[in-house]
N, C-alpha and C positions, 0 to 999 in steps of 0.2 A: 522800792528804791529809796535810797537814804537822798531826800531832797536838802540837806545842810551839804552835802557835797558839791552842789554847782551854785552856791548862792554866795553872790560874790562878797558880804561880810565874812563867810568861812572863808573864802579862801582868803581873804585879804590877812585873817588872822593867822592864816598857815603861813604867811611868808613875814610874819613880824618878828619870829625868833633869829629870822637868818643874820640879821646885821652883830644880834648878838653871838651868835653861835659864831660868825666871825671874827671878830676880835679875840674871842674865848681860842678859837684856833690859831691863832696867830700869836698868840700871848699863853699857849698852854703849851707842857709836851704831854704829848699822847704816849701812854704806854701802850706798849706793843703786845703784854699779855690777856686784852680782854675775855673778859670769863662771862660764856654764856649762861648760866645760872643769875648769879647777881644782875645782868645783866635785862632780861627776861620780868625778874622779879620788880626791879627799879623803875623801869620802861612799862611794863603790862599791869602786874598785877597791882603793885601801889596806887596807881590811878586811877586802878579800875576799882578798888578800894576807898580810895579818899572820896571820887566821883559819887559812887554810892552812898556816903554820908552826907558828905557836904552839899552838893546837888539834887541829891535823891531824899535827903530827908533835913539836913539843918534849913535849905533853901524855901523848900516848900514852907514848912512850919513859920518861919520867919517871916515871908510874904502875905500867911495866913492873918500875920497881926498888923503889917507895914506895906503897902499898896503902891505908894508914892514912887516918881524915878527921877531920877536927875540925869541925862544927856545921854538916853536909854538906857541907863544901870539902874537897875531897883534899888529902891535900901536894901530888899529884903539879900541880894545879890552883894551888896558892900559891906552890909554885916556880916555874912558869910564869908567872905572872902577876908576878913578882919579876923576873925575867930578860925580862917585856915591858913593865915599867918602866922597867928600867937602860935598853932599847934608844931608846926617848924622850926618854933623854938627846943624844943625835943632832941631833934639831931641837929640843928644848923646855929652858926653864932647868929646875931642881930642883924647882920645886914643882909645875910642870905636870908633869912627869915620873913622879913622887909619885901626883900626880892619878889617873894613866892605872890605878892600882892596883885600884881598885876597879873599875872598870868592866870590866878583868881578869879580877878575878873571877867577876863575871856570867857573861860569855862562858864563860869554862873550865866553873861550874855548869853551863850549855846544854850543853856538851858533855858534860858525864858525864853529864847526867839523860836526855838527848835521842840518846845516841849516833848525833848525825848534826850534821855542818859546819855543815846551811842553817840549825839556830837560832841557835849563837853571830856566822855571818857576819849574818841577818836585825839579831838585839841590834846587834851595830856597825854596820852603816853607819845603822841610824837611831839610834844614838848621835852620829853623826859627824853625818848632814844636819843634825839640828835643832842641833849645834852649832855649823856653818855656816853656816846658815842663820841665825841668829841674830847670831854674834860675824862673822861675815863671813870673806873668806879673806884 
């Protein structure tokens, strides 16, 4: 049993995207041609991608030299999540990029509290679908 599932920090975290993804719906139009591929791609495999680095191996390593936490985030978890900002500079302008920081955080938390990938990859990709799903691709 995946025990990040009933632990009420996760869920608390499941329901922090909604007020955004609200306004994002109310302030977006939705195209009506969503494309399962991209779609699949953006939502699943990307996060299950970035998780594996950023979580799975820049987190660790970084911890290995930084210990300390400030209001249960590690440095090693704010570093991370600073360095998987910069990297959405890539495709995103500055403030989306910015964006990505927080919800960084999240993940990195799943990973220190949960020490196991499947919670911070679970947090992202239904980060990403209902982002998706919503603003479109």
């Amino acid at each position: 049993m995946l025990r990040f599932k009933i632990d009420v920090p996760f869920q608390l975290l499941l329901g922090a995207p909604i007020p955004f993804w609200l306004v994002l719906f109310w302030h977006h139009t939705i195209e009506a041609d969503l494309k399962l591929v991209p779609l699949i791609i953006m939502a699943i495999m990307f996060p299950l991608a970035e998780e594996t680095l950023f979580r799975g191996i820049v987190q660790p390593n970084i911890a290995k030299k930084f210990s300390r936490s400030f209001f249960n985030l590690s440095v090693a978890n704010i570093i991370t999540s600073g360095i998987f900002a910069i990297t959405h500079l890539i495709n995103h302008d500055l403030l989306w990029a910015i964006g990505t920081f927080l919800p960084s955080l999240a993940f990195g938390f799943c990973q220190d509290r949960y020490k196991t990938l499947q919670a911070p990859m679970a947090l992202h990709c239904y980060y990403n679908a209902g982002y998706f799903l919503i603003a479109g691709l």
